[in-house]
PLY file of the C-alpha trace (Angstrom):
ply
format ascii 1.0
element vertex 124
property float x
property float y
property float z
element edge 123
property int vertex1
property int vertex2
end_header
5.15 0.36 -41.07
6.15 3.98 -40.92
7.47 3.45 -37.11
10.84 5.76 -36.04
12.14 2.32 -34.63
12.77 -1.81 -35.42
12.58 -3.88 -32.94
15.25 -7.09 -31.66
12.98 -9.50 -30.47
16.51 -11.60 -28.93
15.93 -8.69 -26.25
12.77 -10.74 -24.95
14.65 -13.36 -23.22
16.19 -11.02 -21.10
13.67 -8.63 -20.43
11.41 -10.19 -17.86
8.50 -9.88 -19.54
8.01 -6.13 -19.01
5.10 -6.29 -21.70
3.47 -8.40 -20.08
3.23 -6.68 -16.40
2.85 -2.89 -15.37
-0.67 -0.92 -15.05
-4.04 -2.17 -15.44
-4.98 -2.80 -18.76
-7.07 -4.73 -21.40
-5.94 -7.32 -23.37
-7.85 -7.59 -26.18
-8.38 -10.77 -28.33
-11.00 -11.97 -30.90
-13.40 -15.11 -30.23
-10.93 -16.99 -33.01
-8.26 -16.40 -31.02
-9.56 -17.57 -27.92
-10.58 -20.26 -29.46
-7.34 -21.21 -30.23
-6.00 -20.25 -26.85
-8.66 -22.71 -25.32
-7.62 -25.81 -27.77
-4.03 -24.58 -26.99
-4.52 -25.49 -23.04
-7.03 -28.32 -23.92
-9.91 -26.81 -22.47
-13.31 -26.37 -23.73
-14.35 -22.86 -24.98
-17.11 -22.03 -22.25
-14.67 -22.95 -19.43
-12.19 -21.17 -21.11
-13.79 -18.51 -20.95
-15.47 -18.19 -17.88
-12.25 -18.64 -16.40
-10.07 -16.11 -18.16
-12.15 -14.15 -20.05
-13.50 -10.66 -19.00
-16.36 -8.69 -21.52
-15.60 -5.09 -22.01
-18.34 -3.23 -24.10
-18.80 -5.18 -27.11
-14.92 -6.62 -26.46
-13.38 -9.56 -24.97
-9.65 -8.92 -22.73
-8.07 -11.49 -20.64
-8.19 -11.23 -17.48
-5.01 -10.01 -15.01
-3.70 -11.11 -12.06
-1.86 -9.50 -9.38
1.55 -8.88 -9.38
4.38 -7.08 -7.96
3.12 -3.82 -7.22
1.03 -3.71 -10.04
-0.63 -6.49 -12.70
-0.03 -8.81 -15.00
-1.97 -11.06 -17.68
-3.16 -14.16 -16.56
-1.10 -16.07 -18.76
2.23 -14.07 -17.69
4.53 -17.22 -16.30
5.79 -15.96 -13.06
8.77 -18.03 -12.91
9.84 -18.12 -16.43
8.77 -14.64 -16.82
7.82 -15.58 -19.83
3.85 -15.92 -21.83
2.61 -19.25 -21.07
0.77 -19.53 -24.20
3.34 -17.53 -26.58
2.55 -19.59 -29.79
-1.14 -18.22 -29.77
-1.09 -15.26 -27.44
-3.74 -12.59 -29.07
-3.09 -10.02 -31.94
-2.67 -7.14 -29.27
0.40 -9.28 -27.88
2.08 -10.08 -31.67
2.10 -6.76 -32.48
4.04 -5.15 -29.69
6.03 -2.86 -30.16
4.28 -1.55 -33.14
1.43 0.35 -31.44
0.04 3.36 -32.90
0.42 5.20 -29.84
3.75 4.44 -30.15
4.26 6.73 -33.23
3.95 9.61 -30.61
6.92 11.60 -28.98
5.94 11.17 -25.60
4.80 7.26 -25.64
7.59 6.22 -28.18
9.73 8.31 -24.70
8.27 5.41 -22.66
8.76 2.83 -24.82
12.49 3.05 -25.13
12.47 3.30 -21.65
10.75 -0.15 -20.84
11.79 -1.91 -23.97
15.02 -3.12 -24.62
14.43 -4.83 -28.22
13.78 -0.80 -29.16
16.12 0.20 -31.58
15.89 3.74 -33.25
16.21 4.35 -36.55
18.96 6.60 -37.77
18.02 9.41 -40.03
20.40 9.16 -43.03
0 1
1 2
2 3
3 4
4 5
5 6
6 7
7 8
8 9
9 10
10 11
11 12
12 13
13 14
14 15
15 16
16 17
17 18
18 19
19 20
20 21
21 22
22 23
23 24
24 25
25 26
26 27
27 28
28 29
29 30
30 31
31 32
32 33
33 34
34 35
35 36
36 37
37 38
38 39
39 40
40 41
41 42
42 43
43 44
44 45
45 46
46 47
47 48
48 49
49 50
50 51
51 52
52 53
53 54
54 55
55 56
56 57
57 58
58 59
59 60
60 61
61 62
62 63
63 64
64 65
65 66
66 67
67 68
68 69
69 70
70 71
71 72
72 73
73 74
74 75
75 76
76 77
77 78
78 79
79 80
80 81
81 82
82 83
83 84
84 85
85 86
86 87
87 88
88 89
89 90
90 91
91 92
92 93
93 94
94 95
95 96
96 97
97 98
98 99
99 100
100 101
101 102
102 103
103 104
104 105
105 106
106 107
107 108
108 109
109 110
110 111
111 112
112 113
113 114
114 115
115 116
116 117
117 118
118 119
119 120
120 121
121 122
122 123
């Protein structure tokens, strides 16, 4: 993956869903996963959609909610702290950590500082 880090996802249970919450942001997800998303809650596609789905150019992100001082993603479970619909949350979502922007000095900075699943890798 050529990424200066692994990642622990054990640290997730503890974390309070710090991923999930922060800035406004997008989260992106393909019409196949939100189909999936939709069967995953039981409801049909349009509703689905209409309900937590937000068009951004030629994208689709789900849409946020408030939180804290900031935002979160709809499906961020406020009590659990926790993603409501883990088992098909979109590609975006799976592949945190590894963001390119990650590979970066200054973001990978950030990272480490939010993340505790982070681990660096040692130089040998």
């Amino acid at each position: 993956m050529d990424f200066a880090y692994s990642f622990d996802c054990r640290a997730c249970e503890e974390c309070g869903g710090k991923c999930c919450v922060g800035e406004s942001g997008y989260i992106f997800t393909s019409i196949a996963e939100l189909e999936k998303m939709a069967d995953f809650l039981g409801m049909e596609f349009n509703q689905f959609t209409q309900t937590y789905v937000k068009k951004v150019g030629y994208k689709f992100s789900l849409i946020e909610k408030s939180y804290q001082e900031g935002f979160a993603c709809i499906f961020f479970d406020e009590v659990q702290k926790n993603c409501s619909i883990y088992p098909v949350r979109p590609k975006q979502c799976r592949d945190f950590p590894f963001w390119e922007i990650f590979k970066e000095r200054e973001h990978l900075d950030y990272l480490l500082k939010e993340c505790k699943g982070i681990q660096l890798e040692r130089k040998e």
